[in-house]
Structure formats: structure tokens, C-alpha cells
N, C-alpha and C positions, 0 to 999 in steps of 0.2 A: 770221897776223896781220901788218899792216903797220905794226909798232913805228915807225917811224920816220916815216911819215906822222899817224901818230896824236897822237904828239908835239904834231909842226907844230902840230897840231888844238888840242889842250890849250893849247900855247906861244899862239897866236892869240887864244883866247878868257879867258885871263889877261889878255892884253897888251890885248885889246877888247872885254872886256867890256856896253860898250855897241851891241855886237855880236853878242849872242849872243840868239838865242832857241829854244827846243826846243817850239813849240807847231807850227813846220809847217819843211819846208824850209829855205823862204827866207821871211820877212816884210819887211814894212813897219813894223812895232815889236818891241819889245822884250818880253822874259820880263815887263816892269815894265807894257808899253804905252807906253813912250817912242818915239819915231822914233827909228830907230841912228844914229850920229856917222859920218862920211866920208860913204859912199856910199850911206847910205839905206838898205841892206837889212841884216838884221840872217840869220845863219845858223845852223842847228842840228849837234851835232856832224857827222851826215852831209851838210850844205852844205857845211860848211867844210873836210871831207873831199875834196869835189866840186871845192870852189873852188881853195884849194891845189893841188889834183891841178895844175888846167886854166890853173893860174898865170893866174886873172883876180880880176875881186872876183863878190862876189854874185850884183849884180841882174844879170850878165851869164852867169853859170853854168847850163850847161843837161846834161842826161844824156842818152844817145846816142837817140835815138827807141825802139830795140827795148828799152830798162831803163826801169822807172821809177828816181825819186831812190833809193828803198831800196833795190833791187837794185844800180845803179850805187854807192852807197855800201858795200855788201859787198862788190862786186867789187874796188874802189880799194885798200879796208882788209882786204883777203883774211879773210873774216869768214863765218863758214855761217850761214844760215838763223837759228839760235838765237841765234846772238851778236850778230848784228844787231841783232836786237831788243831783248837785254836791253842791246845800248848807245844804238838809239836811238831808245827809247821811256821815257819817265822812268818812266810805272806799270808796266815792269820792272824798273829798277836794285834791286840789292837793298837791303836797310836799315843800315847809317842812311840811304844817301842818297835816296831816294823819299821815307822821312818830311823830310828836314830841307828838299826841294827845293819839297814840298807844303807845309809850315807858313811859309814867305817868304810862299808863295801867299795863303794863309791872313790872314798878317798886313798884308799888301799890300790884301785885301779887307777887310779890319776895318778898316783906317785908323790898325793898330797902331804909330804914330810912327816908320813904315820911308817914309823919301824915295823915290822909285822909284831913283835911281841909287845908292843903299846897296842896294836889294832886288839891282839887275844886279849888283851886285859880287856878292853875296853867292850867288845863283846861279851865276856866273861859278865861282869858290869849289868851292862842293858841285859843280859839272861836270867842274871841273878833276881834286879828288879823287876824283871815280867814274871816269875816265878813267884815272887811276894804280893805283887800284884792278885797272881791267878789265886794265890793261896786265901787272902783277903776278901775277893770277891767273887770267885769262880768263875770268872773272865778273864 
């Protein structure tokens, strides 16, 4: 595992939150459905893996022709097959954070008195902790 890239990744998505989304890649909005702040694309942990790697931002970040994003993103974060996934697919993380990442979601659709840019922090948040988590224990 690439402890130190991973970091980066976590340290990134605290610091921009309104940057972060784990619904594809790269987007054009946010976990919230916001447009993301700076340069318009908002990135998922394995973007922003990608992105750091390639010292650009986002909407410029591309993975070599012969990987897709996910494979290029194991590759970067020295990561097998399984821990891939269960970093970068939310309905893998395990619990709490799957539940607490899905009930933002939840409350964000309900119209439960969550702003969208308290929902990004708050995401940002639960990301950051399942990131220290995986880094701690490899789950």
C-alpha cells in the first residue's frame, strides 16, 4: 500500500471537500450535486489518487490507455484487487462508514435541513475516516 500517497489523498479531500465525489471518477458535481469550487471537477478517492499521482487537477487527469481509472488507481496506491474495492466503492466500506455515508445520502434526499455544503463536509468527514481506517488496518 502506498501510505504516503494515500495521505495526500485524504489530506486533499479534508482540505476540498467541495471536491470530492465518490459517485464516478471524475464529475462535474459533487456527493451534494454542487459544481466543485476551483476547477470544476470534483474526484473520487481513486481520482485524486490519479490526480496527485500526475501532479495536475482533475478535469485534466487521464489513466494510461491500456488501465482503466480502477486499475490505474490500484496500481498508483499499490492496492490488490480486493482492496480496491473495498476503498473505492462506498457499498464496500465497511460499517460504520457505508451506513453513515448512505444516511447524508438519505438525508440530502429527504430534504432533512442538511445544506448541500454541510452534506460535502460531512462526506468529506466519513471519507477521510474510512481512509485512516483502511490505512490502519487494510480494511
Amino acid at each position: 500500500m502506498n501510505v504516503k500517497l494515500l495521505k495526500r489523498v485524504r489530506d486533499r479531500i479534508k482540505l476540498r471537500p467541495q471536491q470530492f465525489d465518490m459517485t464516478d471518477w471524475f464529475s462535474p458535481s459533487t456527493n451534494a450535486d454542487q459544481t466543485p469550487s476551483h476547477c470544476g471537477t470534483a474526484a473520487c478517492i481513486a481520482g485524486w489518487a490519479m490526480t496527485l499521482h500526475q501532479r495536475t487537477t482533475p478535469e485534466k487527469c487521464q489513466a494510461p490507455d491500456s488501465l482503466t481509472f480502477e486499475e490505474y488507481g490500484r496500481q498508483i496506491l499499490d492496492l490488490t484487487f480486493h482492496e480496491g474495492q473495498s476503498l473505492f466503492y462506498v457499498g464496500e466500506w465497511p460499517n460504520p462508514y457505508s451506513q453513515q455515508f448512505a444516511a447524508i445520502r438519505d438525508k440530502l434526499r429527504d430534504g432533512d435541513k442538511l445544506t448541500p455544503k454541510q452534506a460535502d463536509r460531512l462526506f468529506a468527514k466519513i471519507a477521510v475516516e474510512r481512509i485512516n481506517h483502511f490505512i490502519k488496518t487494510g480494511e
